[in-house]
N, C-alpha and C positions, 0 to 999 in steps of 0.2 A: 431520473430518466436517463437512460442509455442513449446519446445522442448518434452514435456510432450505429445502431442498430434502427434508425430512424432516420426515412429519407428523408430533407428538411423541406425539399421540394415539396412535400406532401401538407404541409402550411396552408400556405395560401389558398386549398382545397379547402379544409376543414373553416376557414374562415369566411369565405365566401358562401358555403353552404351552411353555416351560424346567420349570415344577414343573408341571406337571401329566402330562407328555411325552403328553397325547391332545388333541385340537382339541373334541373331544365333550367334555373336560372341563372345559376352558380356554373353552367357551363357558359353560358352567352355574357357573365358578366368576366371570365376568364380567358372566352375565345378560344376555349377547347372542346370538344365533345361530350355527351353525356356519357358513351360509355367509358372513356376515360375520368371523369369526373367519378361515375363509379364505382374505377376499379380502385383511386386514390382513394375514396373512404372506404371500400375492400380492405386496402392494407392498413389502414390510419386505425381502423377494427381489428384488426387482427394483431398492430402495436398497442393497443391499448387494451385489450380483451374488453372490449366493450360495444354497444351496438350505435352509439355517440349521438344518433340520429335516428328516431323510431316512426312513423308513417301516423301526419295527422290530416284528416281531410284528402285538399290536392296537392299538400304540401311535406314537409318534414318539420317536428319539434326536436330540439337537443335533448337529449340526455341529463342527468344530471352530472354525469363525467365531464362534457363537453363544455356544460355550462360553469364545471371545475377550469376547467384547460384554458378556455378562451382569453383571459383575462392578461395571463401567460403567456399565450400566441400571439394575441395582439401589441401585446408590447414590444415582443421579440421583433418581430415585422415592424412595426413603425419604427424603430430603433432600425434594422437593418435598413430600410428604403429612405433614412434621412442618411445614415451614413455613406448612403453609395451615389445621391442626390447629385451631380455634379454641382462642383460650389460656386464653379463661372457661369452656371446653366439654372440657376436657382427662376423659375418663373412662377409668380406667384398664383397668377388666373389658373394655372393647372397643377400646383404641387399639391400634394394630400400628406405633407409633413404633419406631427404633432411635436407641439410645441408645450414643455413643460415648466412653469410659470408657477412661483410659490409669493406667497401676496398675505399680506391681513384683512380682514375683513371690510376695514373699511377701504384700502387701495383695488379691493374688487371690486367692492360695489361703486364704487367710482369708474375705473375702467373699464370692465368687462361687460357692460353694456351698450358703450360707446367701440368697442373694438367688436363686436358682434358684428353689429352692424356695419362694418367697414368691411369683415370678413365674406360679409353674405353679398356684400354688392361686388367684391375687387378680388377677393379670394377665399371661393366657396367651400374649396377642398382640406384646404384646411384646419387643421381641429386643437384646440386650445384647454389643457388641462392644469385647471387651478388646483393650486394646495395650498397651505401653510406651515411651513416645512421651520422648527426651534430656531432663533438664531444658532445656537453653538453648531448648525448641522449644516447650514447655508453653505459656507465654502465647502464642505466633504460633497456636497448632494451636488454640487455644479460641479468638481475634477471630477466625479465618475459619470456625471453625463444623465444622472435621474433629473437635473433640474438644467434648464437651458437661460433663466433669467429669476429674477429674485427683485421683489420691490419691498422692502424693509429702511429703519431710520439708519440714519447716515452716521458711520464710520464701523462697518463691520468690517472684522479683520480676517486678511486672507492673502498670502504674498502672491499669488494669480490672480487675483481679483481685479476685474477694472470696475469702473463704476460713473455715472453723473446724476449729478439734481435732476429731481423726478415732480415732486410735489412740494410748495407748500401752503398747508392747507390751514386756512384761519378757520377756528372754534367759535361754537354758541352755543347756548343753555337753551333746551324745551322743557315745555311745563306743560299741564293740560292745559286747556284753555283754562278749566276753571278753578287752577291752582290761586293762591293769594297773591305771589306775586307775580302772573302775568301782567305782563305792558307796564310792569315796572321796573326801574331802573337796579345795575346791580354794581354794586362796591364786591371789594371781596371781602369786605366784614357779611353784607348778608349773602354772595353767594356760598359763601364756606357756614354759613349757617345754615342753609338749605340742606333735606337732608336729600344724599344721593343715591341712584344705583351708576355703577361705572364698568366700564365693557373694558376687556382685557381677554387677553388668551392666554397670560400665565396664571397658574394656580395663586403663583407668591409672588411677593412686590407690591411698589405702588404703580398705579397710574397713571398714565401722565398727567391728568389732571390733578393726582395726588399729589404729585412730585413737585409740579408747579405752585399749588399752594403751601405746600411743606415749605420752598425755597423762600416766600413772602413771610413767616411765620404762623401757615395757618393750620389747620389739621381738618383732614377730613376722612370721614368714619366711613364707609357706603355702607348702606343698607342691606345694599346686594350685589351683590356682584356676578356679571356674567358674560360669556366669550363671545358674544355676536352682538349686532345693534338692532336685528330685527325683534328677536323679545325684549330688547331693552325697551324701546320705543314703548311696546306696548304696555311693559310694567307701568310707564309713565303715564299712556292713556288712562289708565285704569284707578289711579292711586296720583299721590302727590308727592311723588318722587320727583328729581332733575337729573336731567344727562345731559353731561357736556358731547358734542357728538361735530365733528367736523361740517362748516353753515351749509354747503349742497345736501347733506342728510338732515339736516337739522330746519332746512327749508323743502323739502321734501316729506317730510313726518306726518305734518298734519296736523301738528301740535303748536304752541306760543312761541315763538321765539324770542331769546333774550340775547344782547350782547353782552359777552361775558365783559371782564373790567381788563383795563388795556395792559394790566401786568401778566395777562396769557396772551404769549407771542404765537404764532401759528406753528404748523406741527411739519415739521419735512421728514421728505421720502429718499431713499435714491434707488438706481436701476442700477442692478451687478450684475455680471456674466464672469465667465474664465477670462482670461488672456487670453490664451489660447485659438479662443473664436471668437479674439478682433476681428478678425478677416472673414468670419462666417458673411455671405452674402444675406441669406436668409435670417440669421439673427440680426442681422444690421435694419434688412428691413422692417422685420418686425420692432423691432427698437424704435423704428424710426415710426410708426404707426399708434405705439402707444404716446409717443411726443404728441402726437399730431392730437390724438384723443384728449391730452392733459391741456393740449392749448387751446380745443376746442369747451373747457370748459369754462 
């Protein structure tokens, strides 16, 4: 795209008439006119040769151009309206920042259900987009500003990196209920005899569960392996498989719970950002929100 031939003012049109799909709306949620409103998608059409917006009902559908673009737009604009945010003026009940947040599976499902809801009562407007971004990618993805915070195990390296203890989280084994050994006791002679499925988001490696029995002398083979804990879980309903799975998920399942044997220490987390934006107001608060979340566990 030719940005020089593209007024950039003409944005925040094309986006507001995306969510709103009416020009009557998209001008009252702008605070400008409708026919200004459609003389912006006039030219927004005529930079893109395209018609972006086609008449459905009382309202407009996108295009498939439009629904190409947006993804695009929207980023660009949330990225421009946090960086022009004043940083002493940061107020959370009315900022509409997005905040991007790269997490594993199980540190989502742990927080982002508790920060939800803290969001929708104290700070509705703004909007929180999870990833899982390699480790080797972590510190690159936060100097260029794609990631604003990073909850992964402790000592990732990065000479702008700050970072503090985030989680940590004690492990237990579910079983079906009507596996053999539910409500039985577990050494690690019989939980490494158990056979496993074990949740991981790298192709290669062990897991920590693996690693952990590797370091006692034991070996364990998984059955299966797979990157989320919500089909894990289920493998295990269904079959007589065991997954070790941090105790809030593991008491949430549905399933047996077993205490693993006390040579699995609990698993820690920590929270990274740049240097850079120590000072950020807003990431300090929201920093300070996930604390609040992990202490509310």
């Amino acid at each position: 795209m030719n940005l020089r031939s593209l007024d950039l003012n003409l944005l925040p049109v094309l986006e507001a008439v995306y969510a709103e799909r009416s020009l009557t709306r998209a001008s009252e949620t702008l605070r400008i006119t409708q026919p200004a409103v459609s003389n912006a998608l006039s030219r927004l059409r005529a930079h893109f040769e395209d018609p972006l917006f086609v008449r459905e009902g009382r309202g407009v559908k996108p295009t498939a151009m439009a629904e190409a673009l947006m993804p695009a737009v929207r980023d660009a604009l949330d990225r421009l309206r946090a960086g022009l945010e004043p940083r002493s003026a940061f107020e959370p009940s009315s900022s509409t920042r997005v905040f991007n947040i790269s997490a594993g599976d199980t540190s989502a499902y742990l927080i982002a259900p508790g920060l939800a809801r803290r969001l929708q009562e104290i700070a509705p407007g703004i909007r929180i987009a999870w990833s899982q971004v390699s480790r080797r990618a972590i510190s690159t993805e936060l100097a260029s500003g794609r990631l604003d915070l990073a909850i992964d195990v402790p000592g990732l390296r990065g000479a702008d990196l700050e970072r503090e203890q985030l989680l940590l989280m004690p492990y237990a084994c579910i079983v079906a209920p009507d596996h053999p050994m539910a409500n039985k006791p577990l050494s690690m002679e019989s939980f490494a005899d158990l056979q496993h499925v074990v949740v991981s988001s790298r192709r290669e490696g062990r897991s920590y569960i693996e690693e952990v029995a590797r370091t006692w002398g034991y070996r364990i083979t998984p059955a299966m392996r797979l990157p989320h804990h919500m089909p894990a879980i289920e493998v295990v309903r269904q079959t007589h498989l065991a997954l070790a799975v941090p105790r809030p998920v593991a008491e949430a399942s549905g399933m047996a719970v077993l205490d693993l044997p006390p040579e699995f220490p609990g698993l820690s987390s920590e929270l990274y950002w740049r240097h850079e934006n120590a000072e950020d107001p807003a990431l300090g608060w929201l920093r300070s929100q996930i604390h609040d979340v992990v202490a509310g566990m």
